[in-house]
Each structure stands twice: as structure tokens, then as C-alpha cells.
N, C-alpha and C positions, 0 to 999 in steps of 0.2 A: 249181809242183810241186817234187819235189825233182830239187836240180839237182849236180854233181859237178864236180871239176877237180882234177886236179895239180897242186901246187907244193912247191918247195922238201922235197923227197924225200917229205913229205906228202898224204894222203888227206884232202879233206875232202867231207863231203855236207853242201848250205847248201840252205836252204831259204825264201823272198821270201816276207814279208807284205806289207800293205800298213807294217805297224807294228813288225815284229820283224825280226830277221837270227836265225836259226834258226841252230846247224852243231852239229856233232858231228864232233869232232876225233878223230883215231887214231897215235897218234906209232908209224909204223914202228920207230923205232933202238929200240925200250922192247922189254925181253925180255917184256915180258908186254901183252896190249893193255890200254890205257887210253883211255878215254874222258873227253870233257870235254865238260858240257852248257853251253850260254853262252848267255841272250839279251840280245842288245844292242840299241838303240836305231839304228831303220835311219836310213844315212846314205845311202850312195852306192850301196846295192846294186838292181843290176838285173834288168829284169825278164825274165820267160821271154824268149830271144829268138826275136823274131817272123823273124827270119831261120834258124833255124835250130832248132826248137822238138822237132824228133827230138834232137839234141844234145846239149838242155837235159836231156833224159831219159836219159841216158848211152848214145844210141844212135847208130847213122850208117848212112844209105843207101845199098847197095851196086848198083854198076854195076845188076846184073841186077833191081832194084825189090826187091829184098828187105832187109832190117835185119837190121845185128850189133850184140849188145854192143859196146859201148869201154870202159866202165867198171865193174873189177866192186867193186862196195859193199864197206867196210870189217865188219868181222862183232866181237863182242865172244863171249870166250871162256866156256862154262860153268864151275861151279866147284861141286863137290859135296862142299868142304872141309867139314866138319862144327864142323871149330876157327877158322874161317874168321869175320871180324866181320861180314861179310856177314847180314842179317835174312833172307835167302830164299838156299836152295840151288839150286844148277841142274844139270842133265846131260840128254846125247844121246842119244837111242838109237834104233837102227835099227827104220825102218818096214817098207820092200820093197826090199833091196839091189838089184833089179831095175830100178827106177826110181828107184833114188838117193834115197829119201826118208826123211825121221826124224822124228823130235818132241823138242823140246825139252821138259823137264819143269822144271816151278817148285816149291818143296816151304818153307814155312815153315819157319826154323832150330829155332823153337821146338817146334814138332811132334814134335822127337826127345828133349824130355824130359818123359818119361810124368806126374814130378809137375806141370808147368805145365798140359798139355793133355790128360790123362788118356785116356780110352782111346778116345774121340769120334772118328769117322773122319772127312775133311773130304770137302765136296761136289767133284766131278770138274769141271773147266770144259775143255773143247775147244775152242783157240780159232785161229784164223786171222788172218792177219797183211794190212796194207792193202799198198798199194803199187802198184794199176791192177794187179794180174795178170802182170805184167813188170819190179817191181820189187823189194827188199826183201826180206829172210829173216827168219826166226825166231829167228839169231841177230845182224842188226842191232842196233844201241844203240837205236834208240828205239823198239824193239820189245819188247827182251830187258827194257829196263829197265821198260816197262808193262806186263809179265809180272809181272815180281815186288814191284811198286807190287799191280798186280791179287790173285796171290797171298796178299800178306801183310795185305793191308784188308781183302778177303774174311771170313775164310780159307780158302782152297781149295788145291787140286793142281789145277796147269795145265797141260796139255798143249798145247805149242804146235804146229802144224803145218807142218811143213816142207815143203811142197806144190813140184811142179813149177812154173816160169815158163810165161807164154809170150816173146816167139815159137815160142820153141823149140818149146815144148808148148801149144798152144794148147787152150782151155775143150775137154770136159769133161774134163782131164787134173784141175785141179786142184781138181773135185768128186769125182773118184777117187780123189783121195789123203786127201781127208779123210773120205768113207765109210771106208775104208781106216783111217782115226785111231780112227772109231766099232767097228768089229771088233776092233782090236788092244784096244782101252780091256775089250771083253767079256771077250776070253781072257788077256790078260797075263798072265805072272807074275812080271813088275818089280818087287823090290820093293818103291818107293814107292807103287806101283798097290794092291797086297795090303796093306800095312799102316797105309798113311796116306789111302787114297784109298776112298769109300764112292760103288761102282758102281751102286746104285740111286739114289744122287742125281745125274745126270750132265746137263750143260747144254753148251750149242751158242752159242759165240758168236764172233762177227770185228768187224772194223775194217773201214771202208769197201771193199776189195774181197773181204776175209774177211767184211763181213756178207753180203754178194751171196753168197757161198762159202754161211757159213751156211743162208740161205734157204732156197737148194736143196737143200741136204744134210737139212737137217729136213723137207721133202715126201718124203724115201727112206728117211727113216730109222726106225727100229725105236723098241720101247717103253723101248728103253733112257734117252731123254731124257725130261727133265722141263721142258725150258725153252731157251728160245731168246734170245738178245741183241744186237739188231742197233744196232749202234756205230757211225753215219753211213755207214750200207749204202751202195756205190758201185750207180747203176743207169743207163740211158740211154735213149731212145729215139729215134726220126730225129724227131721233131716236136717244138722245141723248147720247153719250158716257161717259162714268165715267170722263172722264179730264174734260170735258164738265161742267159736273155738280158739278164736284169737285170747280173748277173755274169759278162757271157763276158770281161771282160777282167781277173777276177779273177787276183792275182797269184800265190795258190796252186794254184789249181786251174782253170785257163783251161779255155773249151771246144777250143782247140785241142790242148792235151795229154788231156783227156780220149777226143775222137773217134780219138787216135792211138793210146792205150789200148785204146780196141775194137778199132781198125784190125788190131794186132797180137793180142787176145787172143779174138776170136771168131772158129768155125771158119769158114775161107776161102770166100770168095763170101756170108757172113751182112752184112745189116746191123744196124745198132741196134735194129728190132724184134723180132729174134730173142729167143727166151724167158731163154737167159743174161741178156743185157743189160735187155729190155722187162721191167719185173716185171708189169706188168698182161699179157701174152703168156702167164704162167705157168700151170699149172692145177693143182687137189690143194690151195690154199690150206684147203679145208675141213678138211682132214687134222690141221691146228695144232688146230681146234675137237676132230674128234671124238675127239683123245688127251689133250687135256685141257694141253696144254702151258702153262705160262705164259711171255708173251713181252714182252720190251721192249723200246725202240727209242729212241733217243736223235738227237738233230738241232741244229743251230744256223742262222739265221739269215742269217749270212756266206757259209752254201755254197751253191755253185751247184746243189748237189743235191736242197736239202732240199725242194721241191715233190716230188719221186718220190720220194722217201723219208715226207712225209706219204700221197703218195698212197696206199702199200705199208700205211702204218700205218689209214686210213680205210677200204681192201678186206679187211684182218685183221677190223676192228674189223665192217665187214658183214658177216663169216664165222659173228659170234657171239663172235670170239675177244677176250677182256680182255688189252686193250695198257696196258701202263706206258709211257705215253708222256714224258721226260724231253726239254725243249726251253730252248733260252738266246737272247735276241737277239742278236746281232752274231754275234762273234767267226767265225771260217772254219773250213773243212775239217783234223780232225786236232788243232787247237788243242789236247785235253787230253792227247796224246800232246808234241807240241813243246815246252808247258810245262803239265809234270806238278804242279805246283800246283794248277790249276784241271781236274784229273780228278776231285774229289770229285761231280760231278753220275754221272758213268758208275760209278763205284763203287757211289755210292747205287743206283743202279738195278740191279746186280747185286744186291746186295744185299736188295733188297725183292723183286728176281726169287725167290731160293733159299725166301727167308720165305714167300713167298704159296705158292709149289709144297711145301712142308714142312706148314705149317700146313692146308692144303684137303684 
């Protein structure tokens, strides 16, 4: 999973494939953040360590059984320069100063000249960011940066969600905050909301523990969506699955960082079959059918998850509900975010998502 360390006055977060060295670089001394995506050909990097696998997660166990942060993730700056060579605009803006939360917005450069893109409002995407629940923001690099990949392939306005953590904030903190994302998207009056963004085409989508977020937030949520898009949903259960076991010593996404993830992000005393985590536990699945949503769901082969993430997609599909089901063999958990080259399968499937809910 992704792992962090200090050096040489430097920030990096690396992340282990079997086949890649993942990082994202953050040069402190730079008056401005920069970022550097790099995959290299793995030599000597190592793997989760099995001695110490909270660690590896930027965490550390405290005398009294409880976890603290050690490391906090480097973040990349928004930027809503307009003169700016940047293809996609960004900016923050506060959600519930009460709870500390906000939305990143993504907004196409081009959008701001009427003769390119005429007066066409763009589809709203809500989307949520992966990370087990405990880790990652909205404005991480390899988050921020498949925001505005997402944005401008689309084209869409993307609101990202800046959701509580846990431990801190353990589930449903961070299905609060993005019902919370779906109220503010009704009433805003942001400008990029009101002039670029068209509130009756609004869709629902996350990354591995943002599509878990997802899920559940489209069982609560109002007429205001049209569509859901679930991006290697994170799910879990105590009984393990054959991908599971196939892959528990997968290098991305171990089942021991995974059960540490729940450890910390379901409310205390829950296990893995709790309705968060179990998606078969959940109930109102028919709710996708009788609103008519169209939903899609994307998987690969490599992850440990994609047995409950089919399963999720075959209980939809008995609902009644038409899944655009987008699958690849091998490759692991995350892959089209690490290396954004190979994100044209999840684009396309956004894409055919907005067409089929537009068109019907």
C-alpha cells in the first residue's frame, strides 16, 4: 500500500508493486509545491513490512493500544489562475467549517471561453478519494492529478471531497461529509457551480474507499443523481474470498494493511461484516433500480478485491439494475491512478455512464 518516509529534508510517498516503484516527489525548499511522477523499473524496493505494517501506513502504535498519525502526506496546491498553462483549473472551498471540510473543484480551462465551448453546461461528478479511509486528501498528487485527468476527458466539474479521516473520525463521519457534498452541490452559489456546472446532471463517484463512500451515499441520496461510478470499490468481509487469499501477500494492497484499515476505520467494537465494510450486509440496493440510476463499476484482476467488488456488481445486476461493468486482467489495485496512462478504461466508463443516463 502506500508507504512514506523522510529523507534528506524531503517528502516522499512510494508506493510497491510487484513491477513498479511508484513516488511522488514534493521538493520542500520550492516556493511553490511541485510534483514529480516517476515509474521506475523495481529494483530493491521493499515490501510492506511484515514487522511493522501499521508503520508502513504512516501510523504507530501508542502505549495505550491506540494509533497516531507519524506522517502527514504531502498535498499539491490548487490553482484557479485562468492565464495559468495548466488545461484544468482548481480551487477549495469550504464545506462545514465545523468539521473542517471542503471540496476541491476541477473546472476545464477551456470552459471559460464561450466561443470554444458555447453555452453547454458540463455534467457535475462528486467524487471521493481512495486511501482505506485513513489515508490521502483531495488535495494529494495522485489524487488532484486524476481529478483533472477526469475533468478534462470527460468534460465535467468535479467536485472532490474532502472528507474526514479515520482514526480520528471513524465511518459514518465520512459518509457525512459527502451527503454533505450532495446538499451543498443543490444550493451553492459558487460560481463555477452556477455557470459551468449543470445540477440536473449530477453523478456519484470514488476510488476504492471513495467507491465504498459512494455506494452508501447513493442508498441516501435524493433525485438529484443520475449515476453512480464505482472505481475498484474498497469492501471487506471476515470470510475470506479466493482473490483474497489468492493475493494476501500482494504487494499493494496486502490483506494485512487492508484488515488494519477496517481496524481503524469502522466504528469500535464492528467487525468486517458490519454493513460499511460487508457490501452484501447492506440493504436499499433496490433504490439504484427504482431511480433509475445508471451505474458502473470497474475491477482488475491483480486486486485482492475484485471477488467483492464482482460480487457488489452481480447483486446490482439481480436488482434489475444495468451495470456497465469495465474489467482488465492482471494489473493491481489503483494502477490507473499510479500510472495515468492506462486510466482510459475508467474514463471510458464515465463516459458511457453520463451518455446512457442523457440519452434514456
Amino acid at each position: 500500500m502506500f508507504m512514506q518516509y523522510m529523507t534528506n529534508s524531503k517528502q516522499y510517498i512510494t508506493i510497491h508493486s510487484h513491477k513498479y516503484r511508484i513516488s511522488f516527489k514534493h521538493r520542500i525548499s520550492s516556493p511553490h509545491a511541485h510534483y514529480i511522477f516517476r515509474v521506475e523499473e523495481k529494483k530493491k524496493c521493499a515490501n510492506m513490512s511484515s514487522d511493522d505494517p501499521l508503520g508502513s501506513l504512516g501510523f504507530r502504535r501508542n502505549p495505550d493500544g491506540s494509533v497516531s498519525r507519524a506522517i502527514e502526506m504531502a498535498k499539491t496546491p490548487a490553482s484557479a489562475d485562468p492565464n495559468a498553462a495548466a488545461p484544468v483549473l482548481s480551487k477549495d472551498v469550504p464545506l462545514n467549517p465545523s468539521t473542517n471540510t471542503s471540496l476541491r473543484l476541477f473546472l476545464p480551462r477551456t470552459t471559460l471561453d464561450p466561443a470554444t465551448t458555447g453555452p453547454t453546461l458540463l455534467p457535475l461528478i462528486i467524487y471521493a478519494h481512495g486511501g482505506g479511509f485513513i489515508i490521502l486528501s483531495a488535495a494529494s498528487a495522485v489524487c488532484h492529478h486524476f481529478c483533472s485527468t477526469l475533468a478534462l476527458s470527460t468534460p465535467a466539474v468535479v467536485a472532490s471531497v474532502e472528507y474526514r479521516l479515520a482514526p480520528e473520525h471513524r465511518l459514518p463521519a465520512a459518509y457525512e461529509d459527502c451527503m454533505q457534498a450532495l446538499s451543498w452541490a443543490r444550493t451553492t452559489t459558487d460560481d463555477w457551480i452556477v455557470n459551468y456546472a449543470d445540477r440536473s446532471c449530477c453523478y456519484l463517484m470514488g476510488t476504492s474507499a471513495g467507491g465504498n463512500i459512494a455506494l452508501h451515499v447513493a442508498l441516501h441520496a435524493d433525485d438529484l443523481i443520475k449515476g453512480l461510478i464505482l472505481h475498484q470499490p474498497f469492501f471487506g468481509g471476515v470470510e475470506r474470498t479466493a482473490s483474497e487469499m489468492r493475493l494476501a501477500d500482494n504487494k499493494i494492497l496486502p490483506i494485512q494493511a487492508t484488515d488494519l484499515m477496517w481496524e481503524m476505520a469502522l466504528p469500535a467494537g464492528a467487525d468486517r461484516d458490519h454493513e460499511y465494510c460487508n457490501p452484501m450486509r447492506r440493504k436499499g440496493l433496490d433504490v439504484i433500480k427504482e431511480k433509475g440510476w445508471k451505474v458502473a463499476a470497474t475491477s482488475c484482476g491483480g486486486d485482492p478485491l475484485v471477488d467483492r467488488q464482482k460480487e457488489v456488481e452481480k447483486a446490482l445486476e439481480g436488482k434489475g439494475v444495468a451495470v456497465v461493468s469495465k474489467y482488465v486482467d492482471g494489473e493491481y489495485h489503483g494502477y490507473d491512478l499510479l500510472e495515468p496512462s492506462k486510466a482510459e478504461l475508467i474514463m471510458s466508463a464515465v463516459k458511457e455512464t453520463i451518455q446512457l443516463s442523457t440519452t434514456n
